[in-house]
C-alpha positions as CSV (number, residue, x, y, z in Angstrom):
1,X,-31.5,-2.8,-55.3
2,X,-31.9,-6.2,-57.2
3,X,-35.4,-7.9,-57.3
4,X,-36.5,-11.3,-58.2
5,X,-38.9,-10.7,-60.9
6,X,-39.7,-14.2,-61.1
7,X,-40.9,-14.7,-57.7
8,X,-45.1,-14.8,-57.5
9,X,-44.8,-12.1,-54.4
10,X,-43.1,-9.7,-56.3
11,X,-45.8,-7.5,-58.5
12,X,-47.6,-7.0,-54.6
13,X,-43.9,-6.0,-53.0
14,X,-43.3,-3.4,-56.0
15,X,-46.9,-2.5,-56.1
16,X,-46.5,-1.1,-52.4
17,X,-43.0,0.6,-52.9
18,X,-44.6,2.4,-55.7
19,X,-47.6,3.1,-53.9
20,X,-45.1,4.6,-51.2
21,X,-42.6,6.7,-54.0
22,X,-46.1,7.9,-55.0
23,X,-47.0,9.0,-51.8
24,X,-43.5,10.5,-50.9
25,X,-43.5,12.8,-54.2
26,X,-47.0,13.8,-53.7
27,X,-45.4,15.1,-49.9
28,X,-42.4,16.5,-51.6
29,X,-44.4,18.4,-54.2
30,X,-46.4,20.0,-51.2
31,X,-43.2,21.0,-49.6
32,X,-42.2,22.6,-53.0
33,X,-45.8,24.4,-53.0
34,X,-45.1,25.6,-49.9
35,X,-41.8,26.9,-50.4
36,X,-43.3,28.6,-52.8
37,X,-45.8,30.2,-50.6
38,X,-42.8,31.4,-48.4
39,X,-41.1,33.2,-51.1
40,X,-44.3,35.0,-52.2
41,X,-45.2,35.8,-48.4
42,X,-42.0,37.7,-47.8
43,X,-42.2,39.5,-51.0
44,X,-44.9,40.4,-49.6
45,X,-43.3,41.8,-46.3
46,X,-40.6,43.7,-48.0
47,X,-43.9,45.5,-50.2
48,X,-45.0,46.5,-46.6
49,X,-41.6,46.9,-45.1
50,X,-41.4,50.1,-48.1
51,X,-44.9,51.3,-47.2
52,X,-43.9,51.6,-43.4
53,X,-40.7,53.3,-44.4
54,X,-42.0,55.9,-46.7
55,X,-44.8,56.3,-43.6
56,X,-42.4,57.6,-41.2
57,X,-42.2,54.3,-39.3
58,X,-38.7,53.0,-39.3
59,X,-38.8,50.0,-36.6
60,X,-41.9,48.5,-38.1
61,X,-40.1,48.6,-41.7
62,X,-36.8,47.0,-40.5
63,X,-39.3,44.3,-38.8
64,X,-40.9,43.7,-41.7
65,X,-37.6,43.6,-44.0
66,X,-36.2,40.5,-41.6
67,X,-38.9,38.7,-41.6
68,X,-38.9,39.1,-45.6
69,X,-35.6,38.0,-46.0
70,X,-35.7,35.3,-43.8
71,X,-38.9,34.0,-46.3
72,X,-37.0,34.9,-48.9
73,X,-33.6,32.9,-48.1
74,X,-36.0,30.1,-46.7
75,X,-37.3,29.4,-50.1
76,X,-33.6,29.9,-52.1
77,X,-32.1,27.4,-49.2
78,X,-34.8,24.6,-49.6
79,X,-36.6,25.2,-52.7
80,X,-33.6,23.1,-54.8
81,X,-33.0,20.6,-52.5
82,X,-36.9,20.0,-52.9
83,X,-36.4,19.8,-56.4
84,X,-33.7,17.4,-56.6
85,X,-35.4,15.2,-53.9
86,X,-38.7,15.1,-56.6
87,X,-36.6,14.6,-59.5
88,X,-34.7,11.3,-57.8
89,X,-37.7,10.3,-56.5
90,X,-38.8,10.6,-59.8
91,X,-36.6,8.9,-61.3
92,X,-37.2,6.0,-58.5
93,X,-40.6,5.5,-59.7
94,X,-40.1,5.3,-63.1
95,X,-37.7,2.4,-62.4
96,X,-40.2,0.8,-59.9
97,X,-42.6,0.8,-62.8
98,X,-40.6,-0.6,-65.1
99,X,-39.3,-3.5,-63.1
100,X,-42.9,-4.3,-62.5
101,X,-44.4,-4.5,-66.1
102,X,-41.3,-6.2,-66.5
103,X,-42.5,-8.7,-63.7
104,X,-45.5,-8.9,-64.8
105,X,-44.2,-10.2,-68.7
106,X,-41.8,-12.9,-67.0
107,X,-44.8,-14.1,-65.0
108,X,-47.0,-13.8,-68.1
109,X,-44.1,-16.0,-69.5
110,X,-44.1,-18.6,-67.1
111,X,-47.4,-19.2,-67.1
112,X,-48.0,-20.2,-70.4
């Protein structure tokens, strides 16, 4: 997306898109965290999903194996889409900075 860097209403227009990339990563990195909590919860239930097998309780075991593999394919399903979603977003606000100091030098510029 182009941007007029010499218009006076720009530094405020970038400063709010990169107070909102900021806010999005912030919500992807909690998703991430998350994931994260997923994976380690179903490891979790397959460690139980054993102890009820050796115990002689079959039913409770397979119960507790689906549930850990559907927390363990959870987090391999979303886990890299949530990373490539933080990297571009990223990647957006490093650009968003940039064209802002480089607003800021042009008006700098002009005003002198």
């Amino acid at each position: 997306m182009g941007y007029d860097l010499d218009n006076p209403k720009i530094l405020k227009t970038l400063g709010s898109k990169i107070e909102l990339q900021e806010a999005n990563l912030r919500g992807l990195n909690t998703y991430a965290r998350g994931a994260r909590y997923t994976l380690l919860l179903g490891l979790a239930l397959f460690t139980g999903a054993v102890a009820y097998f050796v115990s002689g309780n079959p039913t409770m075991g397979a119960w507790l194996t689906a549930y850990g593999l559907l927390g363990c394919v959870t987090y391999y399903l979303f886990s890299p889409l949530l990373n490539h979603f933080a990297q571009t977003s990223r990647q957006e606000l490093t650009e968003l900075q940039d064209l802002k100091d480089q607003a800021q030098q042009r008006q700098k510029a002009n005003q002198t």
